[in-house]
C-alpha positions in Angstrom: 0.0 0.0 0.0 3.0 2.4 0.9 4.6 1.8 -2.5 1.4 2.9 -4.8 1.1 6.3 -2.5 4.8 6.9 -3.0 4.4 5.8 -6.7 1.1 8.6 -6.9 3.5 11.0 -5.0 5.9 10.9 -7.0 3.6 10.9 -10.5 1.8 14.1 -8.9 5.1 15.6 -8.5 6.1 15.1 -12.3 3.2 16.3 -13.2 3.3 19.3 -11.5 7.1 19.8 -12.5 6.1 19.3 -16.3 3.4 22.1 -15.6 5.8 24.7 -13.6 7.9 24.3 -16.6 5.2 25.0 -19.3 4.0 28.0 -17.0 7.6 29.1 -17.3 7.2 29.7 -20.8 4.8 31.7 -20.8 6.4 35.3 -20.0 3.7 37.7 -20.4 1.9 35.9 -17.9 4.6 35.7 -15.5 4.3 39.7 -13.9 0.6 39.3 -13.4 0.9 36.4 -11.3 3.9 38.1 -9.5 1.5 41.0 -8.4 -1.1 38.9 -7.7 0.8 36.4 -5.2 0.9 37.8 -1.3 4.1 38.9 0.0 6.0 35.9 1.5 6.3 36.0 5.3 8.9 34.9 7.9 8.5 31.8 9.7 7.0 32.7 13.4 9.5 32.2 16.8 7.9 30.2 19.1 10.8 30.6 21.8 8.8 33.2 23.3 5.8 31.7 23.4 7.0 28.7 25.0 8.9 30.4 28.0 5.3 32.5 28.4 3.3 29.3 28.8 5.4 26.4 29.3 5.4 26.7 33.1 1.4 26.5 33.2 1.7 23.0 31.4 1.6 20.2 33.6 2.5 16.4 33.5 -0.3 14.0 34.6 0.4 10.5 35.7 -2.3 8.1 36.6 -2.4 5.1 38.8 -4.3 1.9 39.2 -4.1 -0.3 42.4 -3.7 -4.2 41.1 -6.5 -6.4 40.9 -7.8 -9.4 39.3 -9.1 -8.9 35.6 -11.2 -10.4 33.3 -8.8 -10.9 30.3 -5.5 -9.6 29.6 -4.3 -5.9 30.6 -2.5 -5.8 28.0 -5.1 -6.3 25.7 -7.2 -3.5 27.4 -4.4 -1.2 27.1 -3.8 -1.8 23.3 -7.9 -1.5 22.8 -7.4 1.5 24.8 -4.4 2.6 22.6 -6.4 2.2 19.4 -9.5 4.0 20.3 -7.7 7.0 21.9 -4.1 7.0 21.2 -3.7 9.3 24.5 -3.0 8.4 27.8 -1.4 4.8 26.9 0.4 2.7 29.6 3.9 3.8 30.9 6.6 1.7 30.2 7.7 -1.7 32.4 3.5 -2.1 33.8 3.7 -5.3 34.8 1.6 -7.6 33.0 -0.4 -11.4 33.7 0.9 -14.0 31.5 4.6 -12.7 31.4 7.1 -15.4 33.1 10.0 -12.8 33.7 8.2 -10.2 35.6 6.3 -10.7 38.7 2.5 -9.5 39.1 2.1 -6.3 41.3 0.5 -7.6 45.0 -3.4 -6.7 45.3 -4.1 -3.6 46.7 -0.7 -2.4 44.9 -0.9 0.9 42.8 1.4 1.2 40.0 1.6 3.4 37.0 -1.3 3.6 34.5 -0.7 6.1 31.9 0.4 9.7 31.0 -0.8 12.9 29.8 -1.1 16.6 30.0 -2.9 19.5 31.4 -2.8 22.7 32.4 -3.3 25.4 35.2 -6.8 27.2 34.7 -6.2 29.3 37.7 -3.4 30.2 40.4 -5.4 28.3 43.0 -4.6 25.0 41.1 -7.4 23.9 38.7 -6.2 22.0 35.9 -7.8 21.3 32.8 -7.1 17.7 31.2 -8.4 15.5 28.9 -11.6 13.0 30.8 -9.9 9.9 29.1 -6.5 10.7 30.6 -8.0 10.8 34.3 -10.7 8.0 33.3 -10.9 5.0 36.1 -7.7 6.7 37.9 -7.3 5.1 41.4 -4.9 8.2 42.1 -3.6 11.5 39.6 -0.3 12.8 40.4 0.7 16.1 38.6 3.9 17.1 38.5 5.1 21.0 37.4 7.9 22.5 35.4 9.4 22.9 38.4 9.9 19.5 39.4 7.1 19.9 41.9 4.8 16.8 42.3 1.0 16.8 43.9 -2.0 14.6 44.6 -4.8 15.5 42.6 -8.5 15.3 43.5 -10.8 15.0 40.3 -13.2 17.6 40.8 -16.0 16.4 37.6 -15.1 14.4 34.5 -16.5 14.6 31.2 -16.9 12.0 28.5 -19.1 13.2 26.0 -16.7 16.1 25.6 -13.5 14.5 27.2 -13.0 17.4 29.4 -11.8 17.2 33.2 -11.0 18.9 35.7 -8.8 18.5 38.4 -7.3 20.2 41.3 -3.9 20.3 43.2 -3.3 22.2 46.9 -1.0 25.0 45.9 -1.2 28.7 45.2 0.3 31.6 43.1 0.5 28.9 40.4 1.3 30.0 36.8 -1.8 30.3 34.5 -2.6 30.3 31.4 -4.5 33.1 29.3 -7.8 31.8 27.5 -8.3 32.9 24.0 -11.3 32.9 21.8 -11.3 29.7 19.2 -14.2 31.7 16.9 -11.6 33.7 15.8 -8.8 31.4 14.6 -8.6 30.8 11.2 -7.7 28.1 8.9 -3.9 28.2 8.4 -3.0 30.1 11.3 -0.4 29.3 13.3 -0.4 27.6 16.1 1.3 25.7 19.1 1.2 22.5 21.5 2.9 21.7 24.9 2.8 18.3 26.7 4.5 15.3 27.6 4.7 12.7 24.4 5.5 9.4 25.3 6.0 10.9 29.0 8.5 13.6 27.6 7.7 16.9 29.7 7.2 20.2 28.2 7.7 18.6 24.3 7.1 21.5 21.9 5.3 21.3 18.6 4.0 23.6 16.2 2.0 24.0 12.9 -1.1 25.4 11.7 -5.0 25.1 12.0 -6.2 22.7 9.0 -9.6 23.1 9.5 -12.5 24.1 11.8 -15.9 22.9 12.8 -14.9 18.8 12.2 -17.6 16.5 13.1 -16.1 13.9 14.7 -18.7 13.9 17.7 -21.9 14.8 18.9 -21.1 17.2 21.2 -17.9 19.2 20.1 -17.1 21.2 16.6 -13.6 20.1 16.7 -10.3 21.9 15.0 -8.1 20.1 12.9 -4.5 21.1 12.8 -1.0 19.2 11.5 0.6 20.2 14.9 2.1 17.2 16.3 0.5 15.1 18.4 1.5 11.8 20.2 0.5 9.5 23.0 0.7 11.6 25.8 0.0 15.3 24.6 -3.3 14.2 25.2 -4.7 16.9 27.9 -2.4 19.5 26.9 -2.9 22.8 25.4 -3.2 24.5 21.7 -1.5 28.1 22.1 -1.8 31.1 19.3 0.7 33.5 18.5 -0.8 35.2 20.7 0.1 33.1 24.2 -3.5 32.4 24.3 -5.0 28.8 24.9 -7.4 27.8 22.0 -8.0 24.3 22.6 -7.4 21.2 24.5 -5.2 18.6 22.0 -7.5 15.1 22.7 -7.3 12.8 19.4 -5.4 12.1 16.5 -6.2 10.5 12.9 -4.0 7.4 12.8 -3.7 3.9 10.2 -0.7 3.4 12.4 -1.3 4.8 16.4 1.7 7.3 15.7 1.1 10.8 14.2 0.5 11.0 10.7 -0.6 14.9 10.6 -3.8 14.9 11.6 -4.8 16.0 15.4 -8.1 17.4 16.8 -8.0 19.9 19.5 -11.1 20.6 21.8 -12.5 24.4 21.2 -11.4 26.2 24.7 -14.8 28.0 24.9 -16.8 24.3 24.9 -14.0 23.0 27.2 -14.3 26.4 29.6 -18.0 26.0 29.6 -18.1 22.1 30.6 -15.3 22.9 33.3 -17.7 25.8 34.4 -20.5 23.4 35.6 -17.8 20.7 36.5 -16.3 22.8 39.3 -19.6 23.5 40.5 -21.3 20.9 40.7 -19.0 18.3 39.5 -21.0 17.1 36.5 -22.3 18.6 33.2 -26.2 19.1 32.8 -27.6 18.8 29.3 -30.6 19.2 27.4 -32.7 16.7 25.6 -36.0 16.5 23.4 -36.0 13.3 22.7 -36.0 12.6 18.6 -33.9 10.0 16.8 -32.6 12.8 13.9 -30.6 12.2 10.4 -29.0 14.3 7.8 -31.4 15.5 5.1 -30.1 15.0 1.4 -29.8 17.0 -1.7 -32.6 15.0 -2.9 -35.2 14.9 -0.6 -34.9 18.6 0.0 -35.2 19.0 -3.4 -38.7 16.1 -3.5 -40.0 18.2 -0.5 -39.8 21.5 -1.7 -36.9 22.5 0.9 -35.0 23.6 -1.5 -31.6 23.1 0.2 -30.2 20.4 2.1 -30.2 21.5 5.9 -32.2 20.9 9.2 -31.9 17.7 11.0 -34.6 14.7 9.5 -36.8 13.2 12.4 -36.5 9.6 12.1 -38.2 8.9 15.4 -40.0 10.4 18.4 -39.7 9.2 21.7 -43.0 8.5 23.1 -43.7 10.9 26.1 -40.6 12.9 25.5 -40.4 16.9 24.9 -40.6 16.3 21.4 -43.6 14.6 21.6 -45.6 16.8 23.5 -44.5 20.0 21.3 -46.5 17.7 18.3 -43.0 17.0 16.4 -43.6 14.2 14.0 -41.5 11.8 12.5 -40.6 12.8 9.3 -40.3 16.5 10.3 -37.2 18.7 9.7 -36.2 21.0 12.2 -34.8 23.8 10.8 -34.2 25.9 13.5 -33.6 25.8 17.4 -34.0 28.7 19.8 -33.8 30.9 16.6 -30.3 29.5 15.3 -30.4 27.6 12.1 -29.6 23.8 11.7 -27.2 23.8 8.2 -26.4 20.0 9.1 -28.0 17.2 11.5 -25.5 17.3 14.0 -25.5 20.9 14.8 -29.0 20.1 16.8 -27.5 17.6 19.6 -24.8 20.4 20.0 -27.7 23.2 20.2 -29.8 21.2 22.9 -27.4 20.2 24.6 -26.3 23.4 25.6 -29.4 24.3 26.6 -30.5 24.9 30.2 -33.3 21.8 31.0 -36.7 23.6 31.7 -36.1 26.0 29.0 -38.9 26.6 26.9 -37.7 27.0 23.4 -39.2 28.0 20.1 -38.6 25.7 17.0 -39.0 25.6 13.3 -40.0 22.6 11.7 -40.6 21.9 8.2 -44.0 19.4 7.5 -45.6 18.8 4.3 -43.4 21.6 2.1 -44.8 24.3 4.6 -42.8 25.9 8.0 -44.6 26.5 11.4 -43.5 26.8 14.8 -43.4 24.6 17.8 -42.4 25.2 21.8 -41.0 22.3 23.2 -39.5 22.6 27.0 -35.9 20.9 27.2 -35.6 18.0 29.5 -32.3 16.9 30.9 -30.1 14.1 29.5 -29.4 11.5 32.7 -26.1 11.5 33.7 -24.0 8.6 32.8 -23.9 6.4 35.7 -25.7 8.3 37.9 -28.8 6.2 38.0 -26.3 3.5 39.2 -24.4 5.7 42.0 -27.6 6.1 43.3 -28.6 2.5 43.7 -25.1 1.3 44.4 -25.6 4.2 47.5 -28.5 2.9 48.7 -27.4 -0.6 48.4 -24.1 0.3 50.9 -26.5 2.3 53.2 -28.0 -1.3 53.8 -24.5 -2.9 54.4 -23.9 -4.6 57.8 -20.4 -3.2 59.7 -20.1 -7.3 59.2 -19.7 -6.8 55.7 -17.8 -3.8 55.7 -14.9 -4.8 57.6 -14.5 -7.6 54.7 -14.2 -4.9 52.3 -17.3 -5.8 50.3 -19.7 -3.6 49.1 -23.1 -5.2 47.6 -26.2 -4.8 45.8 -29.2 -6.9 44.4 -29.0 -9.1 41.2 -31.5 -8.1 38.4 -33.7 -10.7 37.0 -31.4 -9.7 33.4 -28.4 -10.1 35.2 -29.7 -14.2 36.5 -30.5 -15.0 33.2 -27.3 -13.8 31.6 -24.8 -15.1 34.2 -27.3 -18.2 34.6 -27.9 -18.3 37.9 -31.2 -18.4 40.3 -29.9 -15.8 42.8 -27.2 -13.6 44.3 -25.4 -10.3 45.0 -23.6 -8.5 42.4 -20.6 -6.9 44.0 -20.2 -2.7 43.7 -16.8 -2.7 45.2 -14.3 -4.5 46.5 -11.2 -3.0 49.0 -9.3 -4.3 51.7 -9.6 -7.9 52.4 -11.7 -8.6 49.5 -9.7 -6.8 46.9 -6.9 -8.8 48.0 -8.9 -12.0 47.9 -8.8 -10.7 44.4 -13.1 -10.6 44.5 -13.3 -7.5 42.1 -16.5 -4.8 41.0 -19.3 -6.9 38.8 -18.2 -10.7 40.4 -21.9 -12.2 41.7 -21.6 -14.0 45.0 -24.3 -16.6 45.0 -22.8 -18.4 48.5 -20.8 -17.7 51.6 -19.1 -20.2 52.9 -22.0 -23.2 52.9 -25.1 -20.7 52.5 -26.4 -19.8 49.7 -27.3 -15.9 49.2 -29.8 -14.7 47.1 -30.7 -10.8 48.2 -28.9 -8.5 50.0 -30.6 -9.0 52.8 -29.7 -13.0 52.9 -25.8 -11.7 52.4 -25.8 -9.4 55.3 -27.4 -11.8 57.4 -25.1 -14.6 56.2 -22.1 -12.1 56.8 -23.3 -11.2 60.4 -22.6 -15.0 61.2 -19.3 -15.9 60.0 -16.3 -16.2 62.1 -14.2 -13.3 60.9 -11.3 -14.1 62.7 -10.7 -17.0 60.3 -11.0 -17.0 56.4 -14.3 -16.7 54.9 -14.8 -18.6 51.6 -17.1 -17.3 49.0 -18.6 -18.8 46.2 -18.6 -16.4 42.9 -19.6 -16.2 39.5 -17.7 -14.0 36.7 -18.7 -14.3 33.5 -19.6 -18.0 32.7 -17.5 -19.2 35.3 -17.4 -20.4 38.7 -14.4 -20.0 41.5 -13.8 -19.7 45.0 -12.4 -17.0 46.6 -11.2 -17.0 50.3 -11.2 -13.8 52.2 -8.5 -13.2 54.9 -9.5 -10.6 57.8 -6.0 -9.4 58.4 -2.7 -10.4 56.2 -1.4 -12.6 59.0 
């Protein structure tokens, strides 16, 4: 495959030497283009720019305490590789399976991955990518300076991969925010982070392209600055010292650099971070319509003219949507009086929008326009449904069952059928005794010792009994199979 691109390289580049010469001849063309052509420029110094913002870019390394897996880390690291190319496994992580290096010892941290971020304020908020912090047992961030700190993850993210962290220090270097609307294609611009774990690793280039849609949330902005595992987190700088955007994926065939990045605007990532500090989560909007792009030639059947607005394809029953009289097989054209060009501008335009708002929109039915209210609902927070029961679950836990380390809650009737058994507890979390009996989050305990459990209820009571001064054996399930796990009380 690499031959035939170098092969059309090198064909485009005849062909465009056999056309500079022909141009060549013709002279009395020659001046015209001359005054025509802009005035070439000098290449920009970044030195400055570095020394201005370098010492507001931070190093973030994450660790993991050790505990039993499903399958392979290593395999989870190389999915993990592949579907982010940021915030990949250091170097020497010990791994199962591997005869000449030992497995770390349960309860165990040890290093997790690598990335970037930096310093929103003096008081020591940091802004990093949400995959870089993602399932983090503990963030350590270290400065220019050579000064390292605990982090505490104030709110994470995903559907925008922003996070936000924050360090106990003050009079901390910060960095100026800019204004991403105003950048514009080819403009230069800069990235700091840590590469492969390399501090403070400069890279420049320009801005390829604005507004790519390469999610639902977030308009991204294309540049050919290079990126690497690692940079992920860190910050895109213009000439002006100003941060622009937060560096967070790459285009890759290979899982190395190949001159594509996407950086996060820094007014979506400001906004996010906003709600994340104060309340440590990001409320969104929702109507509640399953939505597609509209064609060239169904605008054209329907009398819309041009291809814009988002196609219904479905209404949820119940939902905003459906009480504002949207149909499937409307097009909403416009939303709280901004114009959808394209389908995805809509999740982007709702999202944003405060739930309970009542807003006006513009659908198209039947080659006519009219107008709608709907009042925007709020999208439920990922995992936040399960916090809850997973709280309530503990708030039933016996001291018994605590001092185990074992946190518990019930078994659905989908979760029986799938793991195929009649009853149990599905465990929420695991620490102390039971992490190192290696019982991990999601194993079902369908016995204790003899007993069989089959509620919560039955497990506390069960646990209540048991002589904890001597090791308790519990029968488990994970996945499709069975095994025995035998919690020790103390490590004597």
């Amino acid at each position: 495959m690499f031959r035939i691109e170098w092969k059309a390289l090198r064909t485009g580049a005849a062909a465009l030497g056999l056309a500079f010469g022909a141009s060549m001849a013709l002279v009395p063309c020659a001046p015209a283009l001359a005054q025509s052509a802009p005035q070439p420029r000098s290449l920009p110094d970044f030195t400055e720019l570095a020394e201005q913002v370098g010492p507001a870019v931070v190093n973030i390394r994450t660790l993991e305490r050790a505990r039993s897996s499903r399958g392979d880390p290593s395999d989870e690291e190389m999915q993990e590789f592949f579907r982010r190319f940021f915030g990949v496994p250091m170097p020497n992580v010990p791994r199962r399976g591997n005869p000449g290096r030992p497995s770390p010892a349960p309860d165990e941290e040890h290093p997790r991955g690598v990335g970037s971020g930096f310093i929103l304020s003096p008081d020591g908020y940091v802004m990093t990518n949400a995959h870089v912090v993602e399932d983090a047992d503990e963030v350590i961030v270290t400065l220019t300076d050579k000064r390292e700190f605990k982090a505490k993850i104030i709110g994470s993210d995903k559907r925008t991969d922003v996070a936000v962290v924050k360090i106990e220090a003050t009079g901390l270097p910060a960095v100026r925010v800019g204004d991403a609307n105003k950048l514009k294609v080819g403009e230069w611009v800069m990235a700091i982070g840590s590469p492969f774990g390399l501090e403070n690793t400069v890279t420049a280039g320009i801005v390829s392209a604005k507004q790519r849609d390469t999610g639902d949330y977030l308009p991204f902005i294309q540049t050919d600055v290079a990126i690497n595992p690692g940079n992920s987190g860190g910050p895109l700088i213009n000439l002006r010292g100003e941060v622009v955007g937060i560096n967070s994926q790459i285009y890759s065939r290979s899982g190395g650099f190949m001159g594509i990045s996407f950086a996060i605007p820094i007014d979506e990532a400001i906004r996010v971070s906003e709600q994340l500090r104060t309340t440590g989560r990001v409320s969104r909007g929702r109507i509640g319509v399953q939505i597609d792009q509209v064609t060239k030639d169904v605008a054209e059947s329907i009398g819309l003219g041009k291809a814009l607005g988002a196609l219904v394809r479905n209404v949820e029953s119940g939902s905003p949507a459906d009480k504002a009289g949207v149909e499937a097989g409307d097009i909403i054209t416009k939303f709280n009086g901004v114009a959808i060009d394209k389908a995805t501008d809509l999740p982007r335009l709702v999202g944003n929008t405060k739930p309970g708002s009542r807003v006006n929109m513009t659908l198209f039915r039947r080659g006519g326009s009219r107008d709608v209210t709907v009042t925007v609902a709020e999208i439920e927070p990922e995992k936040e449904q399960a916090r809850a029961n997973s709280s309530e679950e503990q708030s039933k836990a016996t001291p018994s069952a605590k001092t185990l380390g074992l946190a518990v809650r019930e078994l659905t009737d989908a979760q029986k059928k799938e793991n195929k058994v009649k009853g149990g507890v599905v465990v929420d979390a695991a620490s102390g005794a039971a992490a190192r009996a290696g019982i991990q989050e999601g194993d079902i305990i369908v016995a204790i010792g003899n007993t069989d459990v089959r509620s919560v209820r039955e497990f506390d009571a069960v646990i209540a009994k048991v002589d904890k001064t001597k090791p308790v054996p519990v029968l488990l399930h994970r996945g499709e199979l069975a095994t025995y796990a035998l919690i020790r009380p103390s490590r004597g």
